[in-house]
MMTF fields as JSON, N, C-alpha, C and O atoms, coordinates in Angstrom:
{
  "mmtfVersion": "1.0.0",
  "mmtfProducer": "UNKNOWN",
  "numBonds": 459,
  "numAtoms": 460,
  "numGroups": 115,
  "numChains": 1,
  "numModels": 1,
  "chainsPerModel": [1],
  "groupsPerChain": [115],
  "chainIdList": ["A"],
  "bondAtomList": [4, 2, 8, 6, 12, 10, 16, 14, 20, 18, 24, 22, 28, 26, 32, 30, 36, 34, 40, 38, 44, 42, 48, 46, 52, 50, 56, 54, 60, 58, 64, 62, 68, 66, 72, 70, 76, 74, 80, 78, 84, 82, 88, 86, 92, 90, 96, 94, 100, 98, 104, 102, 108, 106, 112, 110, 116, 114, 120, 118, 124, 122, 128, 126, 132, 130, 136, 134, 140, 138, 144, 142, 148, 146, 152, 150, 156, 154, 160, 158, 164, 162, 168, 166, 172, 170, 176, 174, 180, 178, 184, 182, 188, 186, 192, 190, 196, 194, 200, 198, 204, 202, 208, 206, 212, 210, 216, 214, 220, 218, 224, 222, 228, 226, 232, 230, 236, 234, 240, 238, 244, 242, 248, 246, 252, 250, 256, 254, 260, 258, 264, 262, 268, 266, 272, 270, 276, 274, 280, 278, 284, 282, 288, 286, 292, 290, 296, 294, 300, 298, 304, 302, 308, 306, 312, 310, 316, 314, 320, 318, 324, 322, 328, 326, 332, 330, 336, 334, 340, 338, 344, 342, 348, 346, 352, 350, 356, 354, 360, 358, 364, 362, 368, 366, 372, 370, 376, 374, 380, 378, 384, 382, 388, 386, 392, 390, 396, 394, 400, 398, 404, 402, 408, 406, 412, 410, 416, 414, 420, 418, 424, 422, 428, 426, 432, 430, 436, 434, 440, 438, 444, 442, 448, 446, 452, 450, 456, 454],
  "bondOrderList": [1, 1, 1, 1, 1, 1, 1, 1, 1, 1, 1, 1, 1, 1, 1, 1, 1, 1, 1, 1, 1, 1, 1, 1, 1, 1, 1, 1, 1, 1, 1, 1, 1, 1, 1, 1, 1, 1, 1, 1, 1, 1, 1, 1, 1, 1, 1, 1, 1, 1, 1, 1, 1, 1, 1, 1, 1, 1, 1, 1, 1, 1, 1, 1, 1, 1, 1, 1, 1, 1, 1, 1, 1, 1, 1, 1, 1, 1, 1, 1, 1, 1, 1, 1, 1, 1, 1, 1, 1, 1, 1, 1, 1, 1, 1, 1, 1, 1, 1, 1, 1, 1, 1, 1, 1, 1, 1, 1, 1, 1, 1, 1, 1, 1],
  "groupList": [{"groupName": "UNK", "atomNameList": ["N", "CA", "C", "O"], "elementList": ["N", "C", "C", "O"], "formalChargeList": [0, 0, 0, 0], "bondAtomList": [1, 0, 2, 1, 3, 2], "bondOrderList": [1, 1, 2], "singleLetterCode": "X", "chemCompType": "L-PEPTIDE LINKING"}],
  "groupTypeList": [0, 0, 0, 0, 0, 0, 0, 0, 0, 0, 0, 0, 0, 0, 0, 0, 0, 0, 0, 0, 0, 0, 0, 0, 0, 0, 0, 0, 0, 0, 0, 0, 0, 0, 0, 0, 0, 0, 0, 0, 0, 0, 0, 0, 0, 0, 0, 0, 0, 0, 0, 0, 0, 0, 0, 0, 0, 0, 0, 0, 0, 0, 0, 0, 0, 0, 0, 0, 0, 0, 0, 0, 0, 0, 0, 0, 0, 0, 0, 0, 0, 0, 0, 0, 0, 0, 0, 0, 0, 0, 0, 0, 0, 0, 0, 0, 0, 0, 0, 0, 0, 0, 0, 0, 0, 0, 0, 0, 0, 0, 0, 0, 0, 0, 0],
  "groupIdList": [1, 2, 3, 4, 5, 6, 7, 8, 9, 10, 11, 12, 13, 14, 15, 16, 17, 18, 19, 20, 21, 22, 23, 24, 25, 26, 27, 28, 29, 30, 31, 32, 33, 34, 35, 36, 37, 38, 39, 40, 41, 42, 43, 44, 45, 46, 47, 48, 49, 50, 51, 52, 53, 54, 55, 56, 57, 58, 59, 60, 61, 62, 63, 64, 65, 66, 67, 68, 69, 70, 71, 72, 73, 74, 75, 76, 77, 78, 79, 80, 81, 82, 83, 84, 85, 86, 87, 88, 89, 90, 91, 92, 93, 94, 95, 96, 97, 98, 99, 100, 101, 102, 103, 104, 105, 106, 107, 108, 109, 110, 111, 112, 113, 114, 115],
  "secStructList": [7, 3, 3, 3, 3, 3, 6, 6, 6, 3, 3, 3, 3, 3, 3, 3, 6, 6, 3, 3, 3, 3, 3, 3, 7, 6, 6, 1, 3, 3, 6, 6, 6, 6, 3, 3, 7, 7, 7, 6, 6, 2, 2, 2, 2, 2, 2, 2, 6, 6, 7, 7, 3, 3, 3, 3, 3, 3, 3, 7, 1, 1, 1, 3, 3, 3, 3, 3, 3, 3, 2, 2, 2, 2, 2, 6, 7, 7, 7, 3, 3, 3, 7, 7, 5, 6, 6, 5, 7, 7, 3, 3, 3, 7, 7, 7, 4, 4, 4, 1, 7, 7, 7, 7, 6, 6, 1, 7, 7, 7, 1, 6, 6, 7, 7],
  "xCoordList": [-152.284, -153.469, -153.043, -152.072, -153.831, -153.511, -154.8, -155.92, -154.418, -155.67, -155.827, -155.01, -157.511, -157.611, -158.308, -159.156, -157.719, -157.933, -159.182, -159.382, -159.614, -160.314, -159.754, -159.027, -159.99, -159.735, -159.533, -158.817, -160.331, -160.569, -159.636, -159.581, -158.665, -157.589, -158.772, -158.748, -159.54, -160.597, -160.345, -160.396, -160.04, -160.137, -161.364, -162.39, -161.364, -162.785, -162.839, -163.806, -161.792, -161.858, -160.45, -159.513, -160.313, -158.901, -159.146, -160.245, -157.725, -157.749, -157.073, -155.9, -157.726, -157.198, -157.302, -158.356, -156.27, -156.495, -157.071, -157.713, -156.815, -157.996, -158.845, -159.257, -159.408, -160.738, -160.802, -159.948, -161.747, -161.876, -162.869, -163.623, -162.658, -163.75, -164.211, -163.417, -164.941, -165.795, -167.056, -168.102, -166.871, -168.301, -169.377, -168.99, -170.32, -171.152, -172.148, -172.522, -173.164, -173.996, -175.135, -175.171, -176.182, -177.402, -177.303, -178.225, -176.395, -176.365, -175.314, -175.15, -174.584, -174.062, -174.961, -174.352, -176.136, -176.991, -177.625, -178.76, -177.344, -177.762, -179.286, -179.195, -180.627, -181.704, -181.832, -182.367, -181.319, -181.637, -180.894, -181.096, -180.06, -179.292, -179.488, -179.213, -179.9, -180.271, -178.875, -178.736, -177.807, -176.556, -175.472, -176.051, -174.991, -173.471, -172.246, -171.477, -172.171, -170.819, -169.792, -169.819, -168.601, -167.087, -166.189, -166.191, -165.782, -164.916, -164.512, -164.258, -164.494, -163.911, -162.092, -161.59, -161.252, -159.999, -160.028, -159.505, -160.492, -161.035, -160.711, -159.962, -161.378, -161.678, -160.513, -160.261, -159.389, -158.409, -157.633, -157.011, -157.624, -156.173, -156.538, -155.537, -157.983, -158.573, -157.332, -156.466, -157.985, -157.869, -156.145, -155.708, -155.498, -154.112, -153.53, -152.491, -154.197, -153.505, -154.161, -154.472, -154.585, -155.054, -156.497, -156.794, -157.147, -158.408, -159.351, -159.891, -160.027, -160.836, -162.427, -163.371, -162.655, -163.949, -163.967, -162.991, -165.503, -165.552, -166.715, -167.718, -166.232, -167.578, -167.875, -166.969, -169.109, -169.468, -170.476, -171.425, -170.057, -170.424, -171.552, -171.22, -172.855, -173.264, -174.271, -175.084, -174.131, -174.678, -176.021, -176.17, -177.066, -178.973, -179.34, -178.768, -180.802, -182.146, -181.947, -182.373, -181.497, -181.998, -181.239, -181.718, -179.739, -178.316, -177.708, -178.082, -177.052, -175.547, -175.949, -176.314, -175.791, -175.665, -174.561, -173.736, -174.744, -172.986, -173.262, -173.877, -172.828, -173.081, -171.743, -170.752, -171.751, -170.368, -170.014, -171.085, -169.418, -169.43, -168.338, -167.97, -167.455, -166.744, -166.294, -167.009, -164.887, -164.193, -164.963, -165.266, -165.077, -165.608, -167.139, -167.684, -167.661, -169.066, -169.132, -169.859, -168.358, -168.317, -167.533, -168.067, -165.862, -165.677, -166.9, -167.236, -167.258, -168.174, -169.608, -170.526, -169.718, -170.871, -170.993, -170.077, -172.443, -172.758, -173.643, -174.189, -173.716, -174.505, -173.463, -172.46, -173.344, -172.484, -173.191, -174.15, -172.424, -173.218, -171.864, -170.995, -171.458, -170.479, -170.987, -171.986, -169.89, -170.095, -169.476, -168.346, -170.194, -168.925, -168.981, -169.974, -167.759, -167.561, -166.479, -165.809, -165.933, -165.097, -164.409, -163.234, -164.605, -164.321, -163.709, -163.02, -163.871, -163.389, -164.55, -165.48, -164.454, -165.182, -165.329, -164.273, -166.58, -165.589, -166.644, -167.615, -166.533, -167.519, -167.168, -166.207, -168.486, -168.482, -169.076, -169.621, -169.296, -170.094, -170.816, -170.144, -172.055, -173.212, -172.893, -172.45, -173.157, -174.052, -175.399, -175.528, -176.377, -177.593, -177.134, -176.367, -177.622, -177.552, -178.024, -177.402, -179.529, -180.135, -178.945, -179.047, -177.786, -176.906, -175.431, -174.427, -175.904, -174.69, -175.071, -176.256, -174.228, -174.233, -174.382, -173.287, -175.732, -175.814, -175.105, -175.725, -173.668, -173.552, -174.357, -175.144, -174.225, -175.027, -173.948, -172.736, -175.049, -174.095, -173.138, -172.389, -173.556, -172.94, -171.43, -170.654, -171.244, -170.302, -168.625, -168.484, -167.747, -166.905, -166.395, -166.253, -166.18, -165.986, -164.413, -164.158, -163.909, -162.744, -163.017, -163.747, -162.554, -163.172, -162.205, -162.542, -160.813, -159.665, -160.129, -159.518, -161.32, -161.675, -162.86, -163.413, -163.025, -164.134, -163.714, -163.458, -163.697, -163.492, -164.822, -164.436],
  "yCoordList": [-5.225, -5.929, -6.927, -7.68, -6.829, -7.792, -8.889, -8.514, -10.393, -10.847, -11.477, -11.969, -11.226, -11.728, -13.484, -13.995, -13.926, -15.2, -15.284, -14.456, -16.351, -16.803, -17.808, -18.564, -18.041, -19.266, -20.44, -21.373, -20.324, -21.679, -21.917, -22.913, -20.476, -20.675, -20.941, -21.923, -20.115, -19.726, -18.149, -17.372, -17.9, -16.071, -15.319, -15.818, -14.497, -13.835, -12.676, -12.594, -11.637, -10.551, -10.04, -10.692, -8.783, -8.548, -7.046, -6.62, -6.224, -5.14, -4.391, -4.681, -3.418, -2.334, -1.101, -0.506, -0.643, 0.912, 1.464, 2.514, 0.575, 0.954, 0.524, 0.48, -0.023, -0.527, -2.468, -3.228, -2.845, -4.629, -4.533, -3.586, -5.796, -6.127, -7.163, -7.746, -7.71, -9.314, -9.542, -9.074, -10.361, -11.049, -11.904, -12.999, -11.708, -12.394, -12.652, -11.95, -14.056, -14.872, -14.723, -13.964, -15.46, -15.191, -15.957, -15.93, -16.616, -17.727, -17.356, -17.899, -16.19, -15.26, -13.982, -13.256, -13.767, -12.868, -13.049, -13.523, -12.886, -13.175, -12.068, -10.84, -12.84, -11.774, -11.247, -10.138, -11.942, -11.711, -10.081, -9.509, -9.696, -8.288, -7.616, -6.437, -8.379, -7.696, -7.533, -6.315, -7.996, -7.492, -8.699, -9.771, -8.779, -9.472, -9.571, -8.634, -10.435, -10.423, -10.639, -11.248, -9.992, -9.341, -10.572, -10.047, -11.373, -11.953, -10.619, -9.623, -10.76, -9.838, -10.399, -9.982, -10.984, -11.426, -10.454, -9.355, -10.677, -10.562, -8.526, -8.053, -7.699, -6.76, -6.13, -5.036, -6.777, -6.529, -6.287, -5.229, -7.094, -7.458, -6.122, -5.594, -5.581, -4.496, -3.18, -2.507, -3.381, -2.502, -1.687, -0.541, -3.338, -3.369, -2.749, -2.09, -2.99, -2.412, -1.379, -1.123, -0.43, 0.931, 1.326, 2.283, 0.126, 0.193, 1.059, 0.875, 2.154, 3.206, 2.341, 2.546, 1.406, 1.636, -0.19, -0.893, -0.623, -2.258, -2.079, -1.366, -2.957, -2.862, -4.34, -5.107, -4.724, -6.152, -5.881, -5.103, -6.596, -7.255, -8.724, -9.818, -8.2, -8.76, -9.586, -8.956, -10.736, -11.78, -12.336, -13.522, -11.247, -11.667, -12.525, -13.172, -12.242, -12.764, -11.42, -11.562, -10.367, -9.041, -8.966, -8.34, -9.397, -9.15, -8.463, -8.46, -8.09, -7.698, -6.037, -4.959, -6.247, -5.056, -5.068, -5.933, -3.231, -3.208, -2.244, -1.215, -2.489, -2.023, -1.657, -2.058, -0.986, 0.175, 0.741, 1.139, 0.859, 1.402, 1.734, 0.61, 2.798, 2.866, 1.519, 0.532, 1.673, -0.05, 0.428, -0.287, 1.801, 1.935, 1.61, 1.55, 1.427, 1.113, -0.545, -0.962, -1.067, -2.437, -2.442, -2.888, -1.719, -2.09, -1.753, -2.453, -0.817, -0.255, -0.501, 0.243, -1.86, -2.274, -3.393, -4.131, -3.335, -4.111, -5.105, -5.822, -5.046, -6.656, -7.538, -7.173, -8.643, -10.036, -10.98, -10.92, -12.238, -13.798, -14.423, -13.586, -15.443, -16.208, -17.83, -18.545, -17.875, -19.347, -20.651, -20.965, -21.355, -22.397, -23.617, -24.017, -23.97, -25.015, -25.382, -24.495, -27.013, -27.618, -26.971, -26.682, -26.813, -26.036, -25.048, -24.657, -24.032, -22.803, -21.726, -21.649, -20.942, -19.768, -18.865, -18.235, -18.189, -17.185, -16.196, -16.279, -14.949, -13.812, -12.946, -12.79, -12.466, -11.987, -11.114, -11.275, -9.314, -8.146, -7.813, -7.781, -7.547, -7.007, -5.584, -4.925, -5.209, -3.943, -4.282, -5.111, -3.606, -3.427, -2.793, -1.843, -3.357, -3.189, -1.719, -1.013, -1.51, -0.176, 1.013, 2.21, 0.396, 1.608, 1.754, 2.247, 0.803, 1.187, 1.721, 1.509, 2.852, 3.205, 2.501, 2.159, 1.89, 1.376, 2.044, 2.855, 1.657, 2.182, 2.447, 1.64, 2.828, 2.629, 1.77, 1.562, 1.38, 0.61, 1.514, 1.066, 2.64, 3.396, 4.14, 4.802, 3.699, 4.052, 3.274, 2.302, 3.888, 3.143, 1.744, 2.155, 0.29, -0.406, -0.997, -0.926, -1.459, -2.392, -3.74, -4.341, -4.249, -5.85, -6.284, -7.461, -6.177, -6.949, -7.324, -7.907, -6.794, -7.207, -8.171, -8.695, -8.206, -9.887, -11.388, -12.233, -11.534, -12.985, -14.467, -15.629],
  "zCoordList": [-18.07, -17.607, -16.523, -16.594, -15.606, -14.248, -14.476, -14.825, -14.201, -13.825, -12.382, -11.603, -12.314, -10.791, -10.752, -11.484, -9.86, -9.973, -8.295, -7.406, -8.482, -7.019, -6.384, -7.028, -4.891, -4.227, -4.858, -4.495, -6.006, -6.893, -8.024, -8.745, -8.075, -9.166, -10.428, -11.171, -10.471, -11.836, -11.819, -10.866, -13.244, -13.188, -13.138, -13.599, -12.772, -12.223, -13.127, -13.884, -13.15, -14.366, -14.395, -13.935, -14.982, -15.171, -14.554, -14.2, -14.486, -13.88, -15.063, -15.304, -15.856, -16.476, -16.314, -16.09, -16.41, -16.043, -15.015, -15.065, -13.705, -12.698, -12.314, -11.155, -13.606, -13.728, -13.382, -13.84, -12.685, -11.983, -13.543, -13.767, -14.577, -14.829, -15.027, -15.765, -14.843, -14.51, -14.928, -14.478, -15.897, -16.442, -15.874, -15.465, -15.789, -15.258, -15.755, -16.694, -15.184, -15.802, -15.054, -14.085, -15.462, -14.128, -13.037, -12.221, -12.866, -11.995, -10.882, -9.789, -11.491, -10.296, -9.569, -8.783, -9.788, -9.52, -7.975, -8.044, -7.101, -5.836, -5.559, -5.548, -5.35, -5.453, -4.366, -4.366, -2.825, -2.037, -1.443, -0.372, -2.534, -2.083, -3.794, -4.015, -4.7, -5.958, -6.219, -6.113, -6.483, -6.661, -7.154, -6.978, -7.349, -7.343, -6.457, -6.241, -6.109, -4.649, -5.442, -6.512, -4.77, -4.782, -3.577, -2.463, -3.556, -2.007, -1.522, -2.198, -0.254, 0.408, 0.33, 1.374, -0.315, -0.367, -1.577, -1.391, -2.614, -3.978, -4.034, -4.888, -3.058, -2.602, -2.134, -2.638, -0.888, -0.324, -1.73, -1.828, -2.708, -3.288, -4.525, -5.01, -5.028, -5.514, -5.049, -5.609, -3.517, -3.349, -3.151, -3.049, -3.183, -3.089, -4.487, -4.511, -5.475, -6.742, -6.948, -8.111, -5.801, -6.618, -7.585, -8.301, -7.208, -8.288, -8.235, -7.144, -8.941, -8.327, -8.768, -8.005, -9.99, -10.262, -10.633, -10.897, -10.534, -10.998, -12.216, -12.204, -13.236, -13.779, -14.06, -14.387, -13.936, -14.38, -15.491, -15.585, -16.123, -17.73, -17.213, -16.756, -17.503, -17.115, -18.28, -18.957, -18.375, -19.987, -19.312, -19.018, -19.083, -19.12, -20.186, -21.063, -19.698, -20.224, -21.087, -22.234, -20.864, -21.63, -22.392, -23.337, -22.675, -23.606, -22.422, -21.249, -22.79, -22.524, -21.343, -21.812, -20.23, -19.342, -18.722, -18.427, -18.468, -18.009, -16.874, -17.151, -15.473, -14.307, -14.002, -14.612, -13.168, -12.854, -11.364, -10.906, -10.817, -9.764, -8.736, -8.397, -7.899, -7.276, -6.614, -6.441, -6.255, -5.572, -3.908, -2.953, -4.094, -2.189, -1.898, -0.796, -3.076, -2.773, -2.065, -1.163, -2.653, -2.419, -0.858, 0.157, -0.931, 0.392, 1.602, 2.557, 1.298, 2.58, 2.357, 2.704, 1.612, 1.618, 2.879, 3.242, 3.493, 4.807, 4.678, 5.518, 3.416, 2.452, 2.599, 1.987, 3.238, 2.913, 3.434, 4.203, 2.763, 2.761, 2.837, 2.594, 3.054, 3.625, 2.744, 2.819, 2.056, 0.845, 1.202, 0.828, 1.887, 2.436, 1.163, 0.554, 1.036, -0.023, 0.56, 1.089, 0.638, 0.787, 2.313, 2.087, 3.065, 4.564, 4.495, 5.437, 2.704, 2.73, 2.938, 2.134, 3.997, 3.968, 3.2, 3.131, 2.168, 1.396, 1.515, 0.763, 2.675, 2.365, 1.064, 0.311, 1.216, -0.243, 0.154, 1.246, -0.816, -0.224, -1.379, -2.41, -1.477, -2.465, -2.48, -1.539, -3.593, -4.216, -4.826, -5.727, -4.294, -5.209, -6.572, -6.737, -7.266, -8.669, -9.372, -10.167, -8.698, -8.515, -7.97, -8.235, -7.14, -6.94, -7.304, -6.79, -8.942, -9.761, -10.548, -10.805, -11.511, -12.704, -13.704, -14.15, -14.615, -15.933, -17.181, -17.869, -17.491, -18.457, -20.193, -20.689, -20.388, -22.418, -23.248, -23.189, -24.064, -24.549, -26.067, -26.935, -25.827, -26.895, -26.311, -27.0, -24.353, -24.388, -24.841, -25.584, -24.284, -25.013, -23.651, -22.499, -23.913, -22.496, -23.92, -25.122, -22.789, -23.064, -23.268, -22.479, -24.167, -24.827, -24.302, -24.175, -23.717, -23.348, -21.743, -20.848, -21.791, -19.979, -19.846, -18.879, -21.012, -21.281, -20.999, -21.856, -19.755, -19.588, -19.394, -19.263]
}
């Protein structure tokens, strides 16, 4: 298990088997792309260890959803927003949510990727 950290030296999710996975809250939900942003640093370093798929664990109003999706959907996504905090730049790239795979919750996910 690899973990990925942010600019902020906060961990974001871990990398198993391939797989990015990262929990999220509603307060990471960006409406204006319906999706969740990735840093594009965040993305490079993905893509540096070989990652084929991301899934976010996502903690609603509804319980527990789990969205899924190729690491290339994200690189070659043309959704970004740019986060300035403290005079750090940090683009970030959307997926619509609508164009990830909802997993079930009857499939099988990895609990060691719950952060």
């Amino acid at each position: 298990m690899t973990q990925i950290f942010n600019f902020k030296n906060q961990q974001i999710g871990n990398v198993i088997e391939r797989v990015f996975y990262s929990t999220r809250r509603p307060e990471h939900f960006m409406v204006k792309f319906n999706g969740f942003g990735i840093s594009e640093t965040i993305l490079e370093q993905l893509k540096e260890l070989n990652v084929e798929s991301i899934q976010i664990n996502y903690l609603g109003k509804k319980g527990v959803e789990i969205f899924k999706c190729k690491l290339d959907k994200y690189l070659n996504s043309n959704q970004t927003f740019t986060f300035e905090t403290n005079e750090i730049e940090d683009l970030q790239k959307f997926v619509d949510i609508d164009d990830m795979k909802m997993k079930k919750e009857t499939e099988k996910t990895n609990l060691l990727a719950w952060v």
